[in-house]
GUKOLKOL-172801 format. One line per 5 residues: number of its first residue (from 1); for each residue x, y, z of N, C-alpha, C, O. Coordinates in steps of 0.1 Angstrom, whole numbers, plus 5000, padded with zeros to 4 digits. Atoms other than C-alpha are relative to their C-alpha. Last residue first. Layout:
# residues N
NUM	X,Y,Z,X,Y,Z,X,Y,Z,X,Y,Z; ...
END
This chain:
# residues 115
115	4997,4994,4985,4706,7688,0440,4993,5012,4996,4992,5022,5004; 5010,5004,4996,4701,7674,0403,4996,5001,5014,4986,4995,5017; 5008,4991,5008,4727,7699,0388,4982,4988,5003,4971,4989,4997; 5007,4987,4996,4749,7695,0415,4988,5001,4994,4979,5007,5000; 5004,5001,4988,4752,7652,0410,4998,5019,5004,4988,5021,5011
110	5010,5002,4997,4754,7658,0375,4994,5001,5014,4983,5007,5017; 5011,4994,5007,4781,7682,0376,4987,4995,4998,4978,5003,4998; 5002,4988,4991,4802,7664,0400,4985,5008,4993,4974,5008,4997; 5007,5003,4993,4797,7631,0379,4996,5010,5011,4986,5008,5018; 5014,5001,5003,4808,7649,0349,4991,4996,5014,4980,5002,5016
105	5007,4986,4997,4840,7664,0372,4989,4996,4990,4981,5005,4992; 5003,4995,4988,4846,7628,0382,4994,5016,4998,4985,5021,5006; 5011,5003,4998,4848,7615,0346,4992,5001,5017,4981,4997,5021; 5009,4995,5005,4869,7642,0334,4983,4990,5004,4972,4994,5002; 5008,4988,4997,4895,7635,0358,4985,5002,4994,4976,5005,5002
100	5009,4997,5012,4897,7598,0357,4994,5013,5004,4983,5016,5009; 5002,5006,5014,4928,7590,0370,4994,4996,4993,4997,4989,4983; 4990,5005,5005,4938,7619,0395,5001,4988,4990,5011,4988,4983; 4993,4991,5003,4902,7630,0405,5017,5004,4989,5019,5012,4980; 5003,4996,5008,4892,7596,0414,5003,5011,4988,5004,5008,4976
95	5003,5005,5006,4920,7588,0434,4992,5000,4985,4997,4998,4973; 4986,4997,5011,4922,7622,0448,4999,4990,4989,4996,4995,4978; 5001,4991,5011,4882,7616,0456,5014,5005,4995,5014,5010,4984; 5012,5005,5009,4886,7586,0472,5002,5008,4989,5005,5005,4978; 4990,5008,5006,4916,7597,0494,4996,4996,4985,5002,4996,4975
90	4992,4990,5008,4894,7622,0504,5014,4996,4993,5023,5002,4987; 4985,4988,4990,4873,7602,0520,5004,5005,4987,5000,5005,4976; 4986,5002,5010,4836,7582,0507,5014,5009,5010,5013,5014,5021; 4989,5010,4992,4801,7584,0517,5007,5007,4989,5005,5013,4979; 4997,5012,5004,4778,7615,0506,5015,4991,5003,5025,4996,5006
85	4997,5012,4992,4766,7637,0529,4999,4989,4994,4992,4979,4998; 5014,5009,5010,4752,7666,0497,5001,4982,5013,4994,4973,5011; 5014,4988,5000,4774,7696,0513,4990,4990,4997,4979,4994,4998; 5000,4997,4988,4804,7671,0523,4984,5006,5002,4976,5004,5010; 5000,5012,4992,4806,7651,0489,4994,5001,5015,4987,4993,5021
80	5012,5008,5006,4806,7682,0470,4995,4993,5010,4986,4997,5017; 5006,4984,4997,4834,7703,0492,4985,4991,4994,4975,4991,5002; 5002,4999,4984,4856,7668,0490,4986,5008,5006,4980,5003,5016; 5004,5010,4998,4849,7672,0450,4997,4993,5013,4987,4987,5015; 5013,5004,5003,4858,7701,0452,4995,4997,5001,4986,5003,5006
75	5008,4992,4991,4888,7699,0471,4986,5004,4996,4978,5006,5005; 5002,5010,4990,4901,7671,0445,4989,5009,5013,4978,5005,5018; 5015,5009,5005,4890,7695,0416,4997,4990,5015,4986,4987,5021; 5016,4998,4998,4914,7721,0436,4989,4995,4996,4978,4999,5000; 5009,5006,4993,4945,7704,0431,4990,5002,5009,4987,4995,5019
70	4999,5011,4996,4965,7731,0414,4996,4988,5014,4999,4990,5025; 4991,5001,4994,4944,7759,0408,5004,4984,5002,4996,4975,5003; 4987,5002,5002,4926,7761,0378,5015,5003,5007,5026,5005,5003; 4998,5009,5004,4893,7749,0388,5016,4997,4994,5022,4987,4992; 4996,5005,4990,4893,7780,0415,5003,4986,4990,5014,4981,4994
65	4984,4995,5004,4892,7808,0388,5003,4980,5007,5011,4972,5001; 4999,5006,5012,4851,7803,0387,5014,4994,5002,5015,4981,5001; 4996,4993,5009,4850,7811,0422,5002,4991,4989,5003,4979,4991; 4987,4993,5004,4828,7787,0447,5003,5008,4989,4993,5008,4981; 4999,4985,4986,4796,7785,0460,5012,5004,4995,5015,5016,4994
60	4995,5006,4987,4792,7746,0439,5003,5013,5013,5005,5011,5025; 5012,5006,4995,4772,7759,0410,5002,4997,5017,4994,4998,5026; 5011,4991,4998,4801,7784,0406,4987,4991,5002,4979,4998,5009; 4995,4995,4991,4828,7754,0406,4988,5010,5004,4982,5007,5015; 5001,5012,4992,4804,7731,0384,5007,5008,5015,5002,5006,5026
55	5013,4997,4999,4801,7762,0359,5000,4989,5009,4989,4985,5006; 5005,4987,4998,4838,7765,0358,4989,4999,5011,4989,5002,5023; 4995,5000,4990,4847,7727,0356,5000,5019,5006,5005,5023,5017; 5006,5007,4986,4822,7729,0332,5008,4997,5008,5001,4988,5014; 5013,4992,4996,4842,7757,0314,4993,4990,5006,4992,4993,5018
50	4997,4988,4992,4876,7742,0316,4990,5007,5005,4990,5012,5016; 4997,5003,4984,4865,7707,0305,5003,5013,5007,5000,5013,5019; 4997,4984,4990,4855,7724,0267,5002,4997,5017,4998,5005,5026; 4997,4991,5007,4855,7692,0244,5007,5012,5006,5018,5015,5004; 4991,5003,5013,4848,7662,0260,5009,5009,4992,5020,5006,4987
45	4986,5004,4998,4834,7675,0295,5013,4994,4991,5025,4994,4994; 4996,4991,5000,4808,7697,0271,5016,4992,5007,5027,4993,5002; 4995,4992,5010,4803,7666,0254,5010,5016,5003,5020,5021,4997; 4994,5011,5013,4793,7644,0282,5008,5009,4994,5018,5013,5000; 4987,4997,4987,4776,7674,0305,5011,4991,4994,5022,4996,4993
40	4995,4986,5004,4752,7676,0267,5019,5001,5013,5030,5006,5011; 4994,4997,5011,4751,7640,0268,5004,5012,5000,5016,5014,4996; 5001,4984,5006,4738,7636,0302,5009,5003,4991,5020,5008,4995; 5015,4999,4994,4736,7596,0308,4994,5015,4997,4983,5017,4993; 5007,5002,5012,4767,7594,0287,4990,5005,5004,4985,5014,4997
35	4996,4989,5004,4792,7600,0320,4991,5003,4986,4994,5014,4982; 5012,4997,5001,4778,7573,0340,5001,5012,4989,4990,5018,4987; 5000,4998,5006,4813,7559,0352,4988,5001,4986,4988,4994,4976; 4991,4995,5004,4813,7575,0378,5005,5000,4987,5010,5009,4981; 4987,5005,4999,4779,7560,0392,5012,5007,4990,5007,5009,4979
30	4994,5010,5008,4753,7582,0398,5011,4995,5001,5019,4999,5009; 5011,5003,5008,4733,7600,0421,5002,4991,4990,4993,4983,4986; 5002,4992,5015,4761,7595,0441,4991,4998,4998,4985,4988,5003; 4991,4998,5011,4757,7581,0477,5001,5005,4984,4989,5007,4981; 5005,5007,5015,4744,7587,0508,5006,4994,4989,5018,4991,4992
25	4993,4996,5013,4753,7591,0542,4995,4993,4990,4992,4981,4989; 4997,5010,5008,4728,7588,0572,5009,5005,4992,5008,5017,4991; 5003,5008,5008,4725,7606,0600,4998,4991,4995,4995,4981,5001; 5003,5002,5012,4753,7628,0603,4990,4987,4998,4995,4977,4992; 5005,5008,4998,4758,7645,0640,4994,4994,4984,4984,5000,4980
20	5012,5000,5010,4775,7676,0644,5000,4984,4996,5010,4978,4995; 5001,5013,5006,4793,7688,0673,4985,4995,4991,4973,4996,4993; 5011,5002,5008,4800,7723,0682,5001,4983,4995,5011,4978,4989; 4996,5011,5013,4819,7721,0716,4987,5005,4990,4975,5007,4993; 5013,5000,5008,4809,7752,0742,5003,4990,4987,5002,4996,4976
15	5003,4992,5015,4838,7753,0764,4989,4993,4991,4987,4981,4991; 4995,5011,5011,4833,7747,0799,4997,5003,4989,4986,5008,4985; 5007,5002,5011,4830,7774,0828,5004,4988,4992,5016,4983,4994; 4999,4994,5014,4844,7766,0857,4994,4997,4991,4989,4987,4989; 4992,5008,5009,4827,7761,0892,5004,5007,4988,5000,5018,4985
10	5002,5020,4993,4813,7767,0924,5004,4993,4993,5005,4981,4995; 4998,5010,5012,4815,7810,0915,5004,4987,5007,5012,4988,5016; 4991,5014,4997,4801,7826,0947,4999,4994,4986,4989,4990,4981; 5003,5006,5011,4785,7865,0939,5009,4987,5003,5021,4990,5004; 4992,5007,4998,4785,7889,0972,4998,4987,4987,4987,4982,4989
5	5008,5009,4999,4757,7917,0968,5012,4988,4995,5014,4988,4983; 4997,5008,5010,4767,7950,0967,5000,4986,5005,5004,4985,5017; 5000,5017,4999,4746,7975,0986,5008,4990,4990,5002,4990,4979; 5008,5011,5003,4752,8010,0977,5001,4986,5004,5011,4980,5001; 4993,5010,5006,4768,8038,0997,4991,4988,4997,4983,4984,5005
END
């Protein structure tokens, strides 16, 4: 018969929290309403908004499809803000989002396409 060797637990385990610690926060590369500064991001959001709100969603990890669900620029734009630790809430970005779309998804687009 083998020896087994008597084991005293003295306490519970405790759960392993991830906590994450930010730094500093930044802010836009630009300001919002900056939308000239890149004529070409300018014109395309003038003209064709569906496709840089495409190519803004695919720069960003996400599906093309995703700009045409209802109120996914706002989660975007949250999704932006988070990956790049720029100030602001998500109030911010409905706001923005909801009464100057096109000049939040240019500033999305700059702000990836200099990231």
């Amino acid at each position: 018969m083998a020896y087994q060797s008597e084991v005293i637990i003295d306490g519970q385990p405790q759960p392993a929290g991830t906590s994450y610690s930010f730094n500093s926060q930044g802010s836009w590369n630009s300001d919002l309403c900056d939308c000239c500064s890149d004529m070409g991001i300018c014109l395309c959001a003038a003209f064709v908004p569906c496709i840089l709100a495409c190519r803004v969603a695919e720069q960003a990890g996400e599906t093309c499809c995703l700009p045409f669900l209802p109120g996914s620029m706002i989660a975007l734009r949250t999704g932006v803000r988070g990956k790049y630790r720029i100030q602001g809430s998500i109030c911010d970005d409905w706001m923005v989002m909801s009464c100057c779309p096109l000049c939040g998804l240019c500033q999305m687009a700059r702000e990836l396409n200099r990231n």
